[in-house]
N, C-alpha and C positions, 0 to 999 in steps of 0.2 A: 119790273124794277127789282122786286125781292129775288128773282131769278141771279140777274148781273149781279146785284149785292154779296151772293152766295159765290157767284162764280171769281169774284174778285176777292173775298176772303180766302176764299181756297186758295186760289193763284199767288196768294203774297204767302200764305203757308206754308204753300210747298215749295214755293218760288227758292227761296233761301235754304232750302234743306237740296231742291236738286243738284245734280253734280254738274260743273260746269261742262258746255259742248266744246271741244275744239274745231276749230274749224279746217276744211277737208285743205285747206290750202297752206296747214301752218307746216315750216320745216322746208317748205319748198324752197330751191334755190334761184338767186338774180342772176335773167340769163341775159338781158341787158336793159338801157338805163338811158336816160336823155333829161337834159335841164335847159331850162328857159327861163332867166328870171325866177322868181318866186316858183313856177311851173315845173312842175318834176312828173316823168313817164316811168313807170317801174315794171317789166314782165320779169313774173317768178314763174316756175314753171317744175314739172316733175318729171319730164321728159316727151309726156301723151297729153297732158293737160296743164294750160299756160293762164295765167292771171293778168290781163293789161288792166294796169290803175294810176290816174294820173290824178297829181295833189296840186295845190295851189291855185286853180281856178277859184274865180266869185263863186259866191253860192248861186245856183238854179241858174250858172252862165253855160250857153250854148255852145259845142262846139261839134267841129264835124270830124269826125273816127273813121281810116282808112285801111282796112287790113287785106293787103297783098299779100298770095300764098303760090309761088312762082309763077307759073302762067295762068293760073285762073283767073276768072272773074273774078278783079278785087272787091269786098263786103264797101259799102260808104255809106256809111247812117249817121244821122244827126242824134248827138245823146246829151245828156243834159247830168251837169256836176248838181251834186245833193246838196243840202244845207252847209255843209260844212267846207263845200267847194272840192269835193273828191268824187270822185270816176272809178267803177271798176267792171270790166265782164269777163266771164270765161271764154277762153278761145282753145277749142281743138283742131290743129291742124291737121287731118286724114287728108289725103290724095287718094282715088283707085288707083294700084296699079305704081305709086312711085314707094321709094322706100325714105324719102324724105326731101328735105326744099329750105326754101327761107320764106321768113314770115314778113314784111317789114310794117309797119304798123306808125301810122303817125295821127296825131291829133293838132287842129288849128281851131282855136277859140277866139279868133283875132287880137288875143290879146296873148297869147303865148303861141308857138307854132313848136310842137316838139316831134322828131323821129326816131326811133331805132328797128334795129333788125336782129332774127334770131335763127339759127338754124333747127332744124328737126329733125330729127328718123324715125320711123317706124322700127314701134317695139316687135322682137320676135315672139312668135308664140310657143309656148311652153306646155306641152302636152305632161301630165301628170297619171 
């Protein structure tokens, strides 16, 4: 118990002196967008790495996440909105061998059904 007592004074001490983290996703731009009702789909994205997060859902409501990346095997997993009724995961779109595709990306919580779609390329490599 004196252990965590210590470790939680520490943690509010330094808590407010450290520098806040930005997060690796801010700046990114909206590469496309879908509404439903209250239900909104937003992919930002920075070219190689993409953010699908969808708002408006209940909280800890189920819905199922569909992302198609031109002919592959599209991903379809059941994910679940957080307290606040928001969704989000990273998506990188790589292919072997193509230089780029479309993503399309939809989610159905039975109470919202939202879709969009976004293109991609492969970044060039840059020998330095």
């Amino acid at each position: 118990m004196t252990r965590l007592m210590i470790a939680a004074l520490a943690l509010g001490a330094f808590g407010t002196a450290a520098r806040a983290v930005t997060p690796v996703d801010a700046g990114w731009s909206e590469v496309a967008r879908a509404r439903d009702g209250e239900c909104r789909l937003v992919v930002t994205g920075e070219g190689r790495f993409f953010r699908l997060a969808a708002t408006g859902l209940a909280p800890g409501q189920r819905a199922r996440l569909f992302v198609a990346n031109g002919d592959m095997k599209p991903l379809d997993w059941t994910v679940r909105a957080d307290g606040n009724g928001e969704f989000a995961r990273y998506y990188l779109p790589f292919r072997w061998h193509r230089g780029g595709d479309t993503v399309a990306v939809s989610l159905d919580s039975g109470g919202c059904a939202l879709f969009a779609a976004f293109d991609w390329r492969r970044a060039g490599v840059v020998v330095r």
